[in-house]
N, C-alpha and C positions, 0 to 999 in steps of 0.2 A: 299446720296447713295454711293458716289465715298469714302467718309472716310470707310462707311459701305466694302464696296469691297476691300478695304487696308486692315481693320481689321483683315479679317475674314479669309485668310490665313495666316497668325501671327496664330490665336487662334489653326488654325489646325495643324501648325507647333509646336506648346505649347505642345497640347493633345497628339500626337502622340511621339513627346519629352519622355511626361512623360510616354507613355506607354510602351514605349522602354526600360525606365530605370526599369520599375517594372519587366518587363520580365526580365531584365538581372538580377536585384533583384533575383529574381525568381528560373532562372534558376543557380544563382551562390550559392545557399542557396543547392539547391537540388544535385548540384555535388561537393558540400563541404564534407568535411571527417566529418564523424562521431565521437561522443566524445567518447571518448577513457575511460569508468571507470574503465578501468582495468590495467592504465601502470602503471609502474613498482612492478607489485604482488604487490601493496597494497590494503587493505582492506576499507570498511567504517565502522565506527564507531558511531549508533546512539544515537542524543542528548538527554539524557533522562529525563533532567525538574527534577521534584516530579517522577521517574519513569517513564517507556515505554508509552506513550500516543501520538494520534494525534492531533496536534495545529489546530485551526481553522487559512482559509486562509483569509490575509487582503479580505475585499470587498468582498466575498464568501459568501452567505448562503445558507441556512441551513448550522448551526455549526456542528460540533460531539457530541454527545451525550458526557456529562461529567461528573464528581464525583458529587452525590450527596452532597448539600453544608451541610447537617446534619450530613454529616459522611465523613465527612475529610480523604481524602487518606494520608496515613505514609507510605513510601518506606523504607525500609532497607539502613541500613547505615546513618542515619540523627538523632542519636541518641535518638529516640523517639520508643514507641513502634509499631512497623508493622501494618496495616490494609490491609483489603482487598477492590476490585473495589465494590463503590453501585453505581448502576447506577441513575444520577436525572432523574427518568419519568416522570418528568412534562415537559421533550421536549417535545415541541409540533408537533414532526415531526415523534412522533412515533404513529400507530396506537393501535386500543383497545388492541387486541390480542398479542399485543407484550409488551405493559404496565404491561397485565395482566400475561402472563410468566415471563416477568422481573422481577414483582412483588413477586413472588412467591419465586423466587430464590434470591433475598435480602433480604428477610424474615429468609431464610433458612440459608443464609450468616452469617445473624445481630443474630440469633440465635445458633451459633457457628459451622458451616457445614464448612469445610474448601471451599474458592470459585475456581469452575473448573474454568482452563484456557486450553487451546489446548496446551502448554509448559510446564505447569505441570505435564500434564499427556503424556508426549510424544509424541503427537499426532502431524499430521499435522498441520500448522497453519493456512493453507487456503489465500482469499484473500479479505481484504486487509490487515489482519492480521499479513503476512508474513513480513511486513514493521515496525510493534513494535518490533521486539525484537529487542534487541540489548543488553545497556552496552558492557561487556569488552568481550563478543563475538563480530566475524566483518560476515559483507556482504560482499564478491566477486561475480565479473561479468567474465563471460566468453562470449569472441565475437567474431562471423565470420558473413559475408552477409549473411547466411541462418538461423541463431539460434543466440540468445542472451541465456547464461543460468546463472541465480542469484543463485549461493549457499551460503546458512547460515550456519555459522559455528554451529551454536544449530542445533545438531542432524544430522549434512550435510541433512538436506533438499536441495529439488531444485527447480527453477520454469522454466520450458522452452520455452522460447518466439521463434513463429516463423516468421521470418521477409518477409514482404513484399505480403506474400500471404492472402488469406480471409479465414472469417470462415468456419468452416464447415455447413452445413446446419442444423443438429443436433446432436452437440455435446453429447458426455455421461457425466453425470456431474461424475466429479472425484474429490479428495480434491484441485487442485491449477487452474482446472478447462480446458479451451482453451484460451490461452494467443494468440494473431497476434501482432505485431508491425512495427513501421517504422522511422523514423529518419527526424525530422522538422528542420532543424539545427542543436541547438546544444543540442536539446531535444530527448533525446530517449520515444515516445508513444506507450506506451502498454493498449489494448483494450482484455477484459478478459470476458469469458461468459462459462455458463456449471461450474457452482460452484456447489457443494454438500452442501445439507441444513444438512446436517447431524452434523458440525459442527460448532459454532457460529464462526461470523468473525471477533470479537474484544474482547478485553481484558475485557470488563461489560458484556459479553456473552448476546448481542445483537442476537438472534434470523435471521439467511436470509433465505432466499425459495430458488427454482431452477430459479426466473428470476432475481437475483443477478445479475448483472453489474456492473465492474468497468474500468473505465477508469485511468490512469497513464499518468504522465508527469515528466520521469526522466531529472536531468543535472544538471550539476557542477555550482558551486557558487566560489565567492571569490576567483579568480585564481586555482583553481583545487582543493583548500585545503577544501571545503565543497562541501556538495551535499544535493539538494532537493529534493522528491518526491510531489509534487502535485497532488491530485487525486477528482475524482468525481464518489460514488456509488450511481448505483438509481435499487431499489428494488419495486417497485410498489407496493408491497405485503404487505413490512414492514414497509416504510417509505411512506408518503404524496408527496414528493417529493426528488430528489438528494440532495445530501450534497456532502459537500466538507471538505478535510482538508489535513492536510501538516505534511509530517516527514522528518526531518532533520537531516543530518550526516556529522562527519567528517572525513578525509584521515586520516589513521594510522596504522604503522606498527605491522600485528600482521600476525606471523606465522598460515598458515591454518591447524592446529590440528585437530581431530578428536575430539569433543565434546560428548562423548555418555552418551544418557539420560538415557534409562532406564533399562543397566543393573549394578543389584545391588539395586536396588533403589524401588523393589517391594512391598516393605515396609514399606513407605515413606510417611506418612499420608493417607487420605484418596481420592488419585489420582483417582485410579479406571484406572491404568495401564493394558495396553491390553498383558495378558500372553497366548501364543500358549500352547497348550493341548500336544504336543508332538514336541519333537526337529524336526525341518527340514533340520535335516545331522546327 
């Protein structure tokens, strides 16, 4: 008993040790600076493989839905001739109903439709969408404690994250949708709801509904000089379950020009660019 009673405030001095140190963990994580993706105006630049796609994350599943292996993706520029996205619907993670549209439209594809993308045709990109594009266009961040705002240089789109407050109760779904975030360190979390089904969210024109969900986990890699996004969407509607997957960029200097898509460009295969009926000026 008398060892037992030595013991046993030892163990309480231990636990409380360590709970002290977690708090101070804790508390030193959450008044730590935010990372900064925006010093010195440089741009991100994403990695683009075979082309704009999302990697599947180590240990992650459900993967991203991927090129079908019969019909091999060619990206411009690899001296081969160009293809367009088919998507493999034999994921197993997509439902009937989205098989069966998918189906439809790599049908249409494989039998010489030119294949819509939301960048194509000028269109918003939506989300999680807004994280493929890239090449020799960049992503900037703009930051203050109230707003994070990511503009792409294709098209100056923008997505406006608002930091630190909650959803709204019911969002109106819009193209980039209601973004909230907040700052785990050295991770910026963006939490995104109120997507419009109106437009697909990925490059194989994958089909979302209005209860589209995505989650983000922005932050620098490699001494500053890369940056990751990890993300997890769960659509109930479309998919069986969430999936995850990852797009990666790097630091590079690129003057923020004005990229304009679609004027000029009415013309341009068969986009199905959205032209107003009468000037508005």
């Amino acid at each position: 008993m008398s060892n037992l009673k030595r013991s046993f405030p030892a163990g309480v001095i231990s636990l409380a040790a360590l709970a002290a140190a977690l708090n101070a963990q804790s508390v030193a994580q959450q008044n730590a600076a935010p990372p900064d993706f925006s010093s010195n105006n440089l741009g991100w630049v994403g990695l683009n493989g075979n082309g704009p796609f999302f990697e599947p994350v180590p240990g992650r599943l459900p993967a991203p839905v991927t090129q079908d292996p019969k019909h091999p993706f060619v990206p411009n520029g690899v001296g081969g001739q160009p293809t367009y996205r088919i998507a493999d619907l034999s994921h197993p993670n997509l439902k009937p109903w989205v098989k069966e549209r998918m189906k439809k439209d790599n049908d249409e594809v494989l039998a010489g439709k030119i294949a819509f993308t939301a960048a194509s045709s000028c269109m918003p990109l939506g989300v999680p969408g807004f994280m493929v594009q890239g090449g020799p266009n960049a992503l900037y961040f703009v930051q203050t404690p109230a707003q994070v705002r990511m503009v792409s240089q294709s098209n100056q789109q923008v997505r406006r994250v608002a930091m630190g407050v909650p959803h709204s109760a019911k969002p109106k779904p819009s193209w980039y949708g209601e973004s909230v975030g907040h700052y785990e360190g050295d991770t910026l979390v963006v939490d995104t709801i109120g997507i419009s089904d109106k437009l697909p969210f990925f490059i194989n024109r994958t089909p979302p509904t209005e209860k589209l969900r995505v989650v983000e986990r922005w932050r620098m890699v490699d001494g500053g000089r890369m940056m990751e996004a990890i993300f997890m969407v769960d659509d109930p509607d479309t998919f069986y379950e969430p999936w995850w997957g990852m797009r990666r960029y790097r630091r590079a200097q690129r003057d923020d020009n004005e990229v304009i898509c679609a004027e000029g460009n009415r013309n341009l295969f068969d986009y199905n660019l959205a032209v107003a009926d009468k000037p508005d000026f």
